[in-house]
N, C-alpha and C positions, 0 to 999 in steps of 0.2 A: 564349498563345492563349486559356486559361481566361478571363484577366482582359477580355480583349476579347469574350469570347463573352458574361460578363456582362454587361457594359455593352450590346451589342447587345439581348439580351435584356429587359434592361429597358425600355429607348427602345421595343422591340417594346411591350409590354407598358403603355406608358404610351399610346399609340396603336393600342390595341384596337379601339374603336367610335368613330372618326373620323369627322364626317358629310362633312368635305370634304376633297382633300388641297389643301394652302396652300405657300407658297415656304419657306416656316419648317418646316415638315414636312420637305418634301424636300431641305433644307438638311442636317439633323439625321442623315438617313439614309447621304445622298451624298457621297462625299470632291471627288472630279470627274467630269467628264466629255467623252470625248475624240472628238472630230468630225475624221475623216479627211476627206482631198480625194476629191471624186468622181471616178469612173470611169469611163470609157464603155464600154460592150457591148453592141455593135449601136446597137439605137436606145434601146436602155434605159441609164437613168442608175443606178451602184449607190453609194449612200455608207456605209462602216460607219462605226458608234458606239459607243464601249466606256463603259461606266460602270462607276466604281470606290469601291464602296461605303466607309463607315466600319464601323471596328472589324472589317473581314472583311478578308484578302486578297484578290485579286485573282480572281475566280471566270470560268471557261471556261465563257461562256456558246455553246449551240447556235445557231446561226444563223437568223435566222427563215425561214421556207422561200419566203411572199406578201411581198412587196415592200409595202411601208408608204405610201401617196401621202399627201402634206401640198401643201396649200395652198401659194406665195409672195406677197408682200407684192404682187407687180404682178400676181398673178390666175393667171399661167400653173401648171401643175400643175408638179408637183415629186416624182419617188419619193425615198425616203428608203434 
């Protein structure tokens, strides 16, 4: 874990005062990231997303509590 918390730290540290974040950044950071099927409840749509960082285990993140709305490609809204 030391050796991995290095390495984290550093990449932290080499992206201190980023002015943009870029696919190459979030590349560097991110091992993957897991999009589940959505779910219906009621009239609301829920989808979870897990992202699973480099050089860290797996971290239990809290659930966001406001539902996230994005945009889809044909217009109609989309919660996330």
């Amino acid at each position: 874990m030391d050796d991995s918390f290095d390495r984290f730290a550093a990449l932290v540290e080499k992206y201190v005062d980023i002015p943009k974040l870029t696919p190459t950044i979030v590349n560097e950071f991110i091992k993957k990231i897991v999009v589940y099927a959505p779910e219906e409840q009621g009239t609301r749509r829920i989808q979870k997303v897990k992202i699973i960082f480099n050089f860290l285990d797996e971290l239990d993140m809290p659930e966001i509590g406001k539902p996230i709305v994005t945009e889809t490609t044909c217009g109609r809204r989309k919660t996330a």
